[in-house]
C-alpha positions, 0 to 999 in steps of 0.5 A, a space after each residue: 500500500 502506497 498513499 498518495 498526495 491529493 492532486 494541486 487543485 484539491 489541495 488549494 481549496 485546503 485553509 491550512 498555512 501551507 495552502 494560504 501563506 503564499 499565492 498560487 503560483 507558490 509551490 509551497 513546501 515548507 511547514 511541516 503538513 502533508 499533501 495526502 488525505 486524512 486517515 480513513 478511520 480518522 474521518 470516520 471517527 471524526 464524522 461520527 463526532 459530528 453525527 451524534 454532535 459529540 462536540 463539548 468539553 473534553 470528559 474523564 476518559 482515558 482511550 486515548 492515552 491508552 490507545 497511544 500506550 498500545 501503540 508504543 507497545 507495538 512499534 517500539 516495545 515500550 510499555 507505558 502506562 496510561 495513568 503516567 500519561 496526561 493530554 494538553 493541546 500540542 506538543 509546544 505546550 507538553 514542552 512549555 509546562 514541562 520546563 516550566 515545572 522542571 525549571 527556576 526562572 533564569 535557568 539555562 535550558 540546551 538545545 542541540 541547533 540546527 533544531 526546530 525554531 520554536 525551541 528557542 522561543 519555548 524555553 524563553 516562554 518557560 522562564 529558561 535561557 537558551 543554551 546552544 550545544 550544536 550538533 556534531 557534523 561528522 557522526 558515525 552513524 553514516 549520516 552525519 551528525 550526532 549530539 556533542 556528549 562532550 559539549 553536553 557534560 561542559 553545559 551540565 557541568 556548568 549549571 544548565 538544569 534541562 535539556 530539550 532533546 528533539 528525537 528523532 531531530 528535525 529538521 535532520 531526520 536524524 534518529 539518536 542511536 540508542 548507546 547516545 541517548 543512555 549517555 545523555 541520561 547518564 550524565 543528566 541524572 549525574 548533573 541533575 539536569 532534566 530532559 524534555 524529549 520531543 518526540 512527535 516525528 517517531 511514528 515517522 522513522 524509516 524502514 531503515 532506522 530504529 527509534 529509540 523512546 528516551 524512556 526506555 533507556 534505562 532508569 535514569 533516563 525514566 527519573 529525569 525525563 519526560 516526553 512529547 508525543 503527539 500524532 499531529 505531525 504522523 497522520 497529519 492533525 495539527 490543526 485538532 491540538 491534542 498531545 501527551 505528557 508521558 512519563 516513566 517514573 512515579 515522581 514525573 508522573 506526580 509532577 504532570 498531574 500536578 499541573 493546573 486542570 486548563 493545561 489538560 482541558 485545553 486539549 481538543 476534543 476532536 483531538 482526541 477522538 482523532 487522535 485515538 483513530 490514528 494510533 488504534 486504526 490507522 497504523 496501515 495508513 502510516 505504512 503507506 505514507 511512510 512508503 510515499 515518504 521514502 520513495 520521494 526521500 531516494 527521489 530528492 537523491 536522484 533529482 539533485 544528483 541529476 539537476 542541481 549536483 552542487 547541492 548537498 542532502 544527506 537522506 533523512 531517517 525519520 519524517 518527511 523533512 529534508 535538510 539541503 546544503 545550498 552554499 555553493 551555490 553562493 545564494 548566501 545566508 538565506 537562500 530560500 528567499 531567492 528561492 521563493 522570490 524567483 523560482 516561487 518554491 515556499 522553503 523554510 530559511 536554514 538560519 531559522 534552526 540556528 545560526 548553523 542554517 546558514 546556507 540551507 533550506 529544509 523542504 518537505 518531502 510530504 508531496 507528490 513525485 510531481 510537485 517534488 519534481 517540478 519545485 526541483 526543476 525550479 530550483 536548478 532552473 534558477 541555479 542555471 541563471 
């Protein structure tokens, strides 16, 4: 099974960010939404609210946390319990609240750039300072990149409190080895340094990696930890806002209930109903769309290769986002916006992820050959001058 992307024409009739930030004329692939339909047991499920006008506040009901529990079981081995798990409205929030009970206004909270924009806004909404340990280029992983355990102990040591770990990493695609997330918990736990790990891009990793859950990499990962997930990014739902607290620990899981009763009603009640419908019944359909991902992943290969070769793209393992090295094209610090304004392709700018983005672009796979090949095409056009 393969899912495919919806044809342009369906797709500008979506209200979404994507189908309303630039004109039409735009190939837009950028923020991190997905050109294929929504999950047939989701709409179902959907529609089924709406039939029996199932449209109030969320209720005292556990389904889904234990529908994502089942589905950590499955694809990852990891044996979560429901009641360590509370709902909120996205992961941004998750991330946001957990700092703000982990942390002392002032601390200083790392981050590994080039890394999601919003981690840095996060941690400042959370009272924290931003602490900067770039990833490694150079990893043995094969790809390329790996965190930096010796910047990381230098940050710990010298009194950064929390870590905000993205795993896998966007924009990268770069899905930690599990030996490199035990020495992460290791060393916080011997800095007392918490760990918030986003990990909302899991259900995303490819044929060809593992994903490793940092709660489950040993005790003291599960004592100082506490994680995002959310099926938003995987079966396309940012837009219902429902994501979970999990927790692996007594004392974390005492922390999260703790917080204030708005934190968890603030979740949707579609984002529930939707999000219990992907992780119980529409596991086939990620497969499909992981096997449209992939295929678009060797495509983008081939079409660099063959018509814009002095670009740089290092296959992502995980989501649908691929990070591009552009600098020798000599475009400078942001070539996404001579892209935009010349070749009408919607890319996200590299310095947005940290100053280590500079000269990259991150361009979503999620869309049809078609539309990947022509934004190509348009990109190498402009190269040619």
């Amino acid at each position: 099974m393969i899912v495919e992307a919806e044809p342009l024409s369906r797709l500008r009739q979506r209200t979404s960010e994507k189908w309303r930030a630039y004109p039409d004329d735009v190939l837009p692939l950028f923020v991190a939404e997905m050109d294929y339909p929504l999950a047939p047991p989701i709409a179902a499920a959907l529609h089924a609210a709406v039939d029996r006008s199932d449209t109030g506040y969320i209720g005292p009901d556990d389904r889904t946390q234990r529908a994502f529990a089942d589905f950590a079981r499955d694809r990852w081995g990891w044996s979560v319990d429901p009641a360590q798990t509370r709902t909120t409205a996205d992961v941004g929030v998750v991330i946001v609240e957990a700092l703000r009970m982990l942390i002392e206004p002032g601390d200083r909270v790392v981050i590994t750039p080039p890394v999601y924009p919003p981690f840095f806004d996060f941690i400042q909404e959370a009272g924290g300072v931003v602490e900067e340990v770039p990833l490694l280029d150079g990893g043995t992983d094969g790809r390329g990149w790996a965190l930096d355990l010796a910047g990381l102990e230098q940050a710990f040591a010298s009194g950064a409190k929390a870590f905000l770990l993205c795993n896998p990493h966007n924009p990268l695609g770069l899905v930690h080895p599990r030996e490199e997330l035990e020495a992460v918990a290791a060393l916080a736990a011997h800095h007392g340094v918490s760990v918030v790990s986003d990990e909302v891009h899991a259900p995303l990793t490819h044929s060809d990696a593992t994903f490793t859950p940092f709660l489950t990499v040993s005790d003291e990962a599960r004592r100082v930890g506490v994680a995002a997930h959310a099926a938003s990014k995987a079966w396309n739902l940012a837009g219902l806002k429902c994501a979970l607290f999990v927790t692996g620990s007594a004392e974390q899981a005492e922390r999260i209930h703790a917080l204030p009763i708005e934190v968890e009603v603030r979740t949707s009640q579609f984002g529930r109903i939707a999000t219990e419908a992907a992780y119980r019944d529409s596991r086939e359909w990620l497969d499909g769309a992981l096997t449209a991902i992939e295929t678009n992943r060797a495509l983008l290969s081939v079409l660099l290769t063959d018509r814009l070769p002095r670009a740089r793209y290092r296959e992502p393992l995980a989501s649908y986002l691929a990070w591009i090295d552009l600098r020798e094209l000599g475009w400078g610090d942001d070539p996404a916006a001579r892209i935009l304004e010349e070749a009408r392709v919607a890319v996200n700018p590299g310095t947005d992820f940290g100053p280590q983005g500079a000269g990259f672009v991150r361009l979503n796979l999620a869309c049809s050959p078609e539309v990947l090949t022509e934004a190509v095409d348009r990109i190498a056009e402009l190269a040619r001058g």
